[in-house]
N, C-alpha and C positions, 0 to 999 in steps of 0.2 A: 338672408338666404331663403328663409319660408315665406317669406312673400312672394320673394321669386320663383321659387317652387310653385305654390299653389295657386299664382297667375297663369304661371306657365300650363298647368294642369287645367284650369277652366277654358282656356285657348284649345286644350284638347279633347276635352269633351263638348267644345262647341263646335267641332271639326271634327270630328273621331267617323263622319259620312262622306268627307271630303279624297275628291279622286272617285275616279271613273272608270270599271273595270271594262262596260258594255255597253253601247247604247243604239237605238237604233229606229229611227220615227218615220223609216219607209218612205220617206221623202223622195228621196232617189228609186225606189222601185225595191223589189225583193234582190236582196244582192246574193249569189250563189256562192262566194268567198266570207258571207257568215252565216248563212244557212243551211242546211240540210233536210228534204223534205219528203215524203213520202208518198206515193201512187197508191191509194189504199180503195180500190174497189173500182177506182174512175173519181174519186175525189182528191182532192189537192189544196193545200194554200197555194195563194194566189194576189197579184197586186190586187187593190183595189182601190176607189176613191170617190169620195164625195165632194159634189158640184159645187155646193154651195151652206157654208164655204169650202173652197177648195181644201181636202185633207185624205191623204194618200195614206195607206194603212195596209194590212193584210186580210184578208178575208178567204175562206174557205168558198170550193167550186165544184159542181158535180154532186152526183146520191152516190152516197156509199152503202153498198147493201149488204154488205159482208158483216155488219153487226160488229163492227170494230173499229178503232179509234184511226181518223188521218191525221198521221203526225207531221212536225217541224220541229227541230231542233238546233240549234247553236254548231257551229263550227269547232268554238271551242271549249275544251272538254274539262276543264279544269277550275270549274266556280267551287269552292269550298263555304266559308264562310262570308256570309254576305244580306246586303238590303235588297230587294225584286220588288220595282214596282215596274206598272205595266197598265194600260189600258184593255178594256172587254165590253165589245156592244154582242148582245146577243140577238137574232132575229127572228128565231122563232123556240117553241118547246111545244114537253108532252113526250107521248110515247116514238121512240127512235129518235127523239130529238131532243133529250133532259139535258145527257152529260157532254161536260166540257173537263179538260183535263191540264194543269199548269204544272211540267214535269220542272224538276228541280234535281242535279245529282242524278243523271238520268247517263245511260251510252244511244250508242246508237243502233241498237238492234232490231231494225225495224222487221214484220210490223209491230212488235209489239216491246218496247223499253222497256229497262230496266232501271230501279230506281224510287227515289219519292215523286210522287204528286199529289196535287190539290184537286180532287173531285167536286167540281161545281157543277149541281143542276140545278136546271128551272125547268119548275111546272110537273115535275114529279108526282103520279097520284097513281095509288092500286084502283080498279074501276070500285067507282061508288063512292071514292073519296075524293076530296076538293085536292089537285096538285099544288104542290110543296115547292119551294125552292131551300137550297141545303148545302152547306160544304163540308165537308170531312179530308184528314189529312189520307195516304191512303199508301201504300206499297208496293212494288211486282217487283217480287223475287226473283234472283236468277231461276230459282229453282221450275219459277213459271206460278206460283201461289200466292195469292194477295194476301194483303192484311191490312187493318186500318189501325191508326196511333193516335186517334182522335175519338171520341164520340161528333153522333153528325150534329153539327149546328147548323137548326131548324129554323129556318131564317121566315117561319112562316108562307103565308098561300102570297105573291105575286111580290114577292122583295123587290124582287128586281124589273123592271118595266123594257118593255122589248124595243128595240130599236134608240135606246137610248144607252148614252157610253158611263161607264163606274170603272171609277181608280181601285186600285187592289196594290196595296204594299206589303211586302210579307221581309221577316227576321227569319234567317235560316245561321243558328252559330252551335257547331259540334253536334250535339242528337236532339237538339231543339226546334223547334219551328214555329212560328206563329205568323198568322195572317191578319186584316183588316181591310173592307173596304167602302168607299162612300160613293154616293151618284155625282157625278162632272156637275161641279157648280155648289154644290155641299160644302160645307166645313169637315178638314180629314178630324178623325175622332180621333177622342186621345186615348182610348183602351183598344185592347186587341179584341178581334172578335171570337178569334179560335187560336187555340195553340196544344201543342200535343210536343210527346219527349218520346225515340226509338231509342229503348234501353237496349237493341243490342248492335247498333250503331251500324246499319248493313252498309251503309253506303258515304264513303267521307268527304267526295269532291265529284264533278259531272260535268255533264251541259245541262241548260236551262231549256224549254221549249214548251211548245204549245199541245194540243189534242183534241180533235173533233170529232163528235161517237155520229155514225151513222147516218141519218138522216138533220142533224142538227144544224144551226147557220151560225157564225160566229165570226167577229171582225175585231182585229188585237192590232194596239197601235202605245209606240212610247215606253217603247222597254230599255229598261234602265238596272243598271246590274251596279252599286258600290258595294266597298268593303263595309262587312255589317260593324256596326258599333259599339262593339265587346274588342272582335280584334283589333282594327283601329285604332282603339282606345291604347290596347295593349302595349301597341307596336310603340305609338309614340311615348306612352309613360316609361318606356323602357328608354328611349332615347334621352328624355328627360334625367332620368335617375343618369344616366350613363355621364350625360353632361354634369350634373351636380357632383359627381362624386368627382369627375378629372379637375372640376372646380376647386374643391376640397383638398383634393393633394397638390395642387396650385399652388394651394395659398399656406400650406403647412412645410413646402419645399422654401417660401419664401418668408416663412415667416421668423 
């Protein structure tokens, strides 16, 4: 019976990412039955697609000169705990064009969400200093007040290379979060790069979505939403026990 148990249990942790809450590789175009998107100054996402090879993605359109983020967000509003990965080519940076923003547990109050996200810039510099690229976890309160649950991780001057695409998978379970990402064609790395804990837990379940500040360029392709690997796990160990035990009184009725 422990055999069977503890088989059965390695079956679950080598599946505990299996199923598929969300996915969406823009193949078909921007679909308006799972997005929601915003007019934020005369910017927009927007399809877009590379020739060669042919690959259909989203991309941001237009200057936003409002000095605020144009958003995209998910249809649906209900991601709790879960795996995000996702593709990110950026196209240019610098001033009006650092931040990128990857909302997570977000509504939809445009213009401006509510919610966790992932603050990514490139090319960040005060003048006279060489730009930085950097992420941090980050917060907008209902109240309208940020906060951040991270220190920044300073990913040094030119991490990331323009016009070239990097995977990003991120762990979101209960007030945790953690992120990681590698350049397309990279080996994914086995540690996290950043992770951070909201001890007063503002927000438990959302939509998932994107954010482009200002003048920046930004192209997201390969979004992929499962249940994160704590729950999963959970669910099925529970199933698991649930089956051992009906087992047990089985074999004690017949024995």
């Amino acid at each position: 019976m422990l055999c069977w148990f503890f088989l059965m249990l390695f079956c679950v942790l080598k599946t505990a990412h299996a199923g598929i809450l969300f996915q969406d590789d823009f193949e078909q175009g921007l679909d308006p039955n799972n997005w929601e998107r915003e007019n934020a100054g005369g910017q927009m996402w927007v399809e877009g697609a590379d020739t060669n090879p042919q690959n259909k993605h989203i991309t941001t359109q237009g200057i936003n000169a409002g000095w605020q983020y144009a958003d995209i967000v998910t249809k649906k509003d209900d991601f709790y705990d879960f795996t995000f990965n996702w593709k990110m080519r950026f196209n240019n940076e610098g001033y009006d064009r650092d931040h990128r923003a990857v909302y997570f547990r977000v509504d939809n109050s445009f213009p401006q969400v509510h919610g966790y996200y992932l603050n990514i810039t490139v090319g960040y510099g005060n003048i006279g200093s060489a730009p930085k690229d950097y992420l941090v976890f980050q917060e907008h309160e209902v109240s309208g007040q940020y906060s951040s649950h991270s220190p920044c991780s300073d990913l040094g001057y030119d991490y990331f290379t323009l016009n070239e695409w990097y995977n990003f998978g991120m762990d979101v379970y209960n007030n945790k979060m953690k992120v990681k990402t590698w350049k397309e064609g990279d080996a994914k790395p086995d540690s996290w790069l950043l992770t951070a804990v909201d001890e007063d837990f503002s927000f438990a379940s959302g939509r998932i979505g994107f954010g482009n500040y200002c003048r920046a360029s930004t192209d997201v392709d390969n979004v992929t939403i499962t249940p994160g690997p704590v729950s999963a796990a959970l669910f099925l160990v529970g199933g698991i026990t649930l089956a051992v035990r009906r087992r047990c009184h089985n074999r004690k009725q017949y024995a």
